[in-house]
N, C-alpha and C positions, 0 to 999 in steps of 0.2 A: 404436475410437480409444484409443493409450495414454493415459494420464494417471498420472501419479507418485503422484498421494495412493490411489490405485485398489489398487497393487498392496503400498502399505504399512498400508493397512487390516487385514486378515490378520494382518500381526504384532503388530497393540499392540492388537485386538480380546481379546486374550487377556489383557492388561495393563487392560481396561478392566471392574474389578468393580461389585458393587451398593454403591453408595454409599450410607453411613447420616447423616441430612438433619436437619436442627435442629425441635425440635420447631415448631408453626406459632407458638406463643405468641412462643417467643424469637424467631424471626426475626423478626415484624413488629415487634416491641420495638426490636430493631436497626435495623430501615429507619425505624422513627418518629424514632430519637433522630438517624441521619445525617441524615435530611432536615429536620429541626430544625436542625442545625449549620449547614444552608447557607440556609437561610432565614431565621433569625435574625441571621447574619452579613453580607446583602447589606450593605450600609453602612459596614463596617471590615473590610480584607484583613485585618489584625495580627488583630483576632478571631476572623475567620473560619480561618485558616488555625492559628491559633494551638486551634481549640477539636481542627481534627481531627488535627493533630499530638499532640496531648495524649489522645485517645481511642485511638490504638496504645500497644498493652501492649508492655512491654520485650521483645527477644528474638526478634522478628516478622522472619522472610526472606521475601526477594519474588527472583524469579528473571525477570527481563524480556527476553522475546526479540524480537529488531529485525532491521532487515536496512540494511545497509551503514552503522551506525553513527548512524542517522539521529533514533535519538532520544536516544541517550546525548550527542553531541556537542551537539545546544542543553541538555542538561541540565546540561552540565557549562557553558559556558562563558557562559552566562545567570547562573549562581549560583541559581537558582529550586531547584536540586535537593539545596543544600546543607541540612544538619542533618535528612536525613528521619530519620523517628521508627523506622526498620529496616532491616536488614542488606538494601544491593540489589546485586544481583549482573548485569549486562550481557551478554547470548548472542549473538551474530551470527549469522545464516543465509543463505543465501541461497534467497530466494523462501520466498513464504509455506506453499505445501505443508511444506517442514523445517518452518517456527516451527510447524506445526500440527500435525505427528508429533512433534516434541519435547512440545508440548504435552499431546496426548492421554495421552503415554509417561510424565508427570509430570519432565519433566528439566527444565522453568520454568514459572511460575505464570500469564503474562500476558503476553501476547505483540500486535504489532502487524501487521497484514497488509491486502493492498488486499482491493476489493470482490467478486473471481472466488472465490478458496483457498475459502473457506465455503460458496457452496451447491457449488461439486464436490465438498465433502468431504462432505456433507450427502449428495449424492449417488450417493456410496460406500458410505455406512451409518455414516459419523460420527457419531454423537448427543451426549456428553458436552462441549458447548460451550456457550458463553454472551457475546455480544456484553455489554458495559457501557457502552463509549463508540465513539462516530463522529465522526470530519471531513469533512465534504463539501466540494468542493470543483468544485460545478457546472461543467459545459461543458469543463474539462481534460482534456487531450490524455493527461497524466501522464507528458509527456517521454518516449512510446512512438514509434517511428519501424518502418515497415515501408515497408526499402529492399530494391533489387534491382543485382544487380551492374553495374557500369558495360559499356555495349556489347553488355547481353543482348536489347533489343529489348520486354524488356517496361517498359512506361512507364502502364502502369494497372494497375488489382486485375483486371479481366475479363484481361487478358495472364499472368493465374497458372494459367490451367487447365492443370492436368498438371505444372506445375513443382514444383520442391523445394523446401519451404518448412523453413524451422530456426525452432520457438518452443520455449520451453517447458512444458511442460500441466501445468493445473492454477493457472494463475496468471493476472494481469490480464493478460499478454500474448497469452495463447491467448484468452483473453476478444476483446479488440480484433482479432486477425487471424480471428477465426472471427466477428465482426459486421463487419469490411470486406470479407471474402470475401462476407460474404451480401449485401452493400448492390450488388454487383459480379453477386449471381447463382450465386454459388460456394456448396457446401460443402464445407467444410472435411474432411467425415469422408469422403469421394468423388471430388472433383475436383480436390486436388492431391494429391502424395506430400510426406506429411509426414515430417519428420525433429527427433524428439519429444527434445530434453535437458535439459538440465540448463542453467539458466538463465546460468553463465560460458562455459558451452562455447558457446551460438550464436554470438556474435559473433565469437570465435576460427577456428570452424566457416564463419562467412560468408567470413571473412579468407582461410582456405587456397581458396576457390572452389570447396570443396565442394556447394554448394545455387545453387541459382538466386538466391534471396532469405531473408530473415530480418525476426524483429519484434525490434528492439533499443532498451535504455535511451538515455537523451543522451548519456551520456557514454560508452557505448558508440559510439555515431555519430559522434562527435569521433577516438576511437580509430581508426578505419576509413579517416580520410578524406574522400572526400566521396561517397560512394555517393547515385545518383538516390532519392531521396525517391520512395515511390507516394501513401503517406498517411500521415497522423501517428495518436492516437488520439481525437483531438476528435470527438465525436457517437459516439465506440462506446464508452466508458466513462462513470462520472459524476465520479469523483475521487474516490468514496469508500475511505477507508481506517476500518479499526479495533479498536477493543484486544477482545481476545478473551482467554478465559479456561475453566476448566472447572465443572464444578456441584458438585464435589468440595470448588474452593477457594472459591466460592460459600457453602459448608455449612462453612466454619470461623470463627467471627464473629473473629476475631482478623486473620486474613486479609482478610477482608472490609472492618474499619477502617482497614488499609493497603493497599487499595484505594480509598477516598474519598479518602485522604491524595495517592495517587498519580495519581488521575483530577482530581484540582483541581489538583497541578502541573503533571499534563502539558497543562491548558485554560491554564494561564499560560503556560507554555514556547513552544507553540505561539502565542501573541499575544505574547508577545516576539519573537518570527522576525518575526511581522509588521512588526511595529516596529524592526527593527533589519535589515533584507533584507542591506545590503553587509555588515554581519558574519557573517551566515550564508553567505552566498556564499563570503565569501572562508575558513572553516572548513570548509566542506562541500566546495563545489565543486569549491577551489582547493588547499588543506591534504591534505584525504583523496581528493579522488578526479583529482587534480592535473593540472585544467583549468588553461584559461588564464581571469582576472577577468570577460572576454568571452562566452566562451562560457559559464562558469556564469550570468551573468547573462543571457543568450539561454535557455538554458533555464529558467532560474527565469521569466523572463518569460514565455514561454510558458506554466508551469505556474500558476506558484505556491506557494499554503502550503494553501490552504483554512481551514475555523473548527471548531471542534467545535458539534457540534447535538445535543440532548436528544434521546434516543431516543421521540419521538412519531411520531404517525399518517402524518406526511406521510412522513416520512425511513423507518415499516416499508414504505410504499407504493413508496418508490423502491427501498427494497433487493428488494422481490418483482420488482420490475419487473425487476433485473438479473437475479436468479436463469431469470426467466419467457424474458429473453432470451438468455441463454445456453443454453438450451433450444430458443427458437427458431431459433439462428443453429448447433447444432449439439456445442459446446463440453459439453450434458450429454446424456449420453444418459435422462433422464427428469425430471419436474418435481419439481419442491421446493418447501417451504412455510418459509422461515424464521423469520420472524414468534414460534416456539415457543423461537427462539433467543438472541431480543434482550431483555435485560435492562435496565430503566430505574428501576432501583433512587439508581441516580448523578445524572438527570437535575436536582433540583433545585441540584447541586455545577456541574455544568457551565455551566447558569444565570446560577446568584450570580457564579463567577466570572469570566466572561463584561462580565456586567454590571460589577465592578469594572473592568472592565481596559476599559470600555466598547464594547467588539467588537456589532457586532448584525449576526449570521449574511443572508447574504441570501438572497433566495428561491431555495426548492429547485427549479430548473428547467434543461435541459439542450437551449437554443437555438442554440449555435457551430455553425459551419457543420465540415464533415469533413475537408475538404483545407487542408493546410500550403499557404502562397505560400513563394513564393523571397522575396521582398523582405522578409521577416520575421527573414531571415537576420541575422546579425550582420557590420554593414558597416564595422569599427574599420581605421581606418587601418593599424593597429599589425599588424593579420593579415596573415599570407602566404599566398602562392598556395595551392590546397588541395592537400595531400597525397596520393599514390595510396593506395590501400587498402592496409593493413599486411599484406601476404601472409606467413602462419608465424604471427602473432603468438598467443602460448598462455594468453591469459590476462587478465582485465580490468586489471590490470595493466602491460599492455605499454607501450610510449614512446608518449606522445600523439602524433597526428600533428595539430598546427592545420589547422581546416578550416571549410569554410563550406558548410552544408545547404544543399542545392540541391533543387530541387523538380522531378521530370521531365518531362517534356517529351513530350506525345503528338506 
């Protein structure tokens, strides 16, 4: 099976030296005084925020890679993000395999990605990573859709054997169509023909009628039309997303201070969204990825936000569990133990500021049922008829065509 993080292992293997590591004294010096800052501060944000803004030395860059602008835009239009204590600079990629070869490659420090990129990169023979923070975001779908073309007769996952499926590998999407393929019977690496790209080309890809089917974003699905629904991603993923980093920037304690600084805004930013959904919809949805108020809010409702969760026992157990099943469902070809890779050096910051902002994460468990209904769909007056599928159209970018998810029909 191809997979994208596979075949650019190889060239940044070469890029990836012996890194020289802080002696043990000074580091735990360092994790004593952060985790003092956030624990002495639960009580007052202005102190607490103010102790680790003031423990970044002058001169400190951070390099943050994201994808589709999704965290730079609550950071900017929240104000949480203003007066950080160092130079930050915003990457875009698309899909987490890039943010994770830029990563390894040293072309940014700290990057965000769902819950598949890491153990396939892990996989691969990736080693020089380091989780710091996680959002879970139990029982979401993640606004994954795996549709099939209108009129093609297949109207379930068991209707995909043999057909052409468009994901992209390496990412939550391959994730979810290789655990619906297996809940259906399928594997992914045998029983259809896949057709492996690049995560803007699927949907383009679907568009021209080249594949039978495809696993596409929401607002990819809008774009399209109204292609039959087989399954959304509910019950094949968990929601997890998270900032990931290398041991390199780990072992620079300057770096490391504007990382506590940037893991306790980004716990704020992210429970501002909470707090504020119609301004994030109508920046997100509607500004950048230029939905209609409707369907961003159809899709946020499906999804969500999730919470950040201290990297503890429960949340290393769920993240094995994914690795364990994408393993099982096909998506790796061998097991993985991530566990060596998640770093909870941050968790007392995500905590405290948690607790300020009064958020209390709820249980990590993954009960939604798998299949999308139709009547979830968004039923606004204000919609029109839904659109045929944008044949030609080259690019996430194309004219929207308003539409309304339809759910297929055995």
């Amino acid at each position: 099976m191809q997979l994208l993080i596979s075949g650019q292992v190889n060239r940044f293997r070469s890029r990836i030296g012996t890194r020289a590591r802080l002696r043990a004294g000074a580091r735990t010096l360092l994790l004593m005084c952060l985790s003092g800052m956030a624990v002495a501060a639960t009580d007052d944000q202005a102190i607490f925020s103010q102790k680790l803004q003031d423990a970044v030395p002058a001169g400190v860059r951070l390099v943050i890679a994201e994808q589709s602008d999704q965290f730079s835009i609550p950071w900017k239009i929240s104000g949480l993000g203003a007066n950080a204590p160092y130079n930050i600079t915003f990457a875009n990629f698309n899909g987490g395999p890039a943010v994770l070869e830029a990563l390894v490659a040293g072309a940014v420090d700290v990057g965000f990605i769902g819950e598949a990129p890491l153990p396939i990169a892990l996989a691969a023979g990736v080693k020089d990573l380091k989780v710091i923070a996680a959002i879970a975001n139990p029982g979401s779908p993640g606004n994954i859709f795996l549709v099939a073309q209108p009129g093609s007769g297949i109207h379930k996952a068991a209707d995909l054997a043999g057909k052409t499926i468009a994901y992209p590998p390496g990412t939550g999407r391959h994730m979810i169509l290789s655990g619906i393929l297996h809940s259906a019977g399928l594997d992914i690496r045998k029983d259809i023909r896949n057709v492996a790209l690049a995560g803007s080309e699927v949907a383009p890809t679907f568009a021209s009628r080249s594949v039978d089917a495809a696993i596409v974003l929401g607002q990819q699905l809008f774009r399209l039309g109204s292609p039959p629904i087989i399954e959304d991603g509910t019950g094949h993923n968990w929601g997890l997303n998270v900032l990931v980093t290398r041991q390199s920037v780990l072992d620079d304690p300057d770096k490391v201070r504007a990382l506590a600084d940037l893991t306790r805004r980004a716990v704020q930013v992210l429970n501002w969204q909470q707090r504020n959904a119609a301004q994030w919809i109508n920046a997100s949805y509607v500004k950048q990825q230029g939905l209609t108020y409707e369907q961003g809010k159809y899709l946020y409702d499906k999804s969500g936000l999730g919470t950040y969760y201290p990297i503890e026992n429960r949340l290393r157990q769920v993240y094995q569990q994914i690795a364990d099943g994408l393993y099982e469902t096909g998506a790796l070809q061998k097991k993985v133990t991530v566990e060596p890779f998640l770093d909870a050096r941050f968790n007392d910051i995500v905590a405290a500021q948690n607790r300020l902002d009064a958020i209390v994460p709820k249980r990590l468990a993954n009960d939604r049922h798998a299949v999308i209904s139709s009547q979830d769909a968004p039923t606004s007056a204000g919609l029109p008829k839904a659109a045929a599928p944008a044949i030609g159209a080259t690019a996430d970018t194309a004219p929207i065509a308003l539409a309304r998810p339809v759910q297929a029909q055995p």
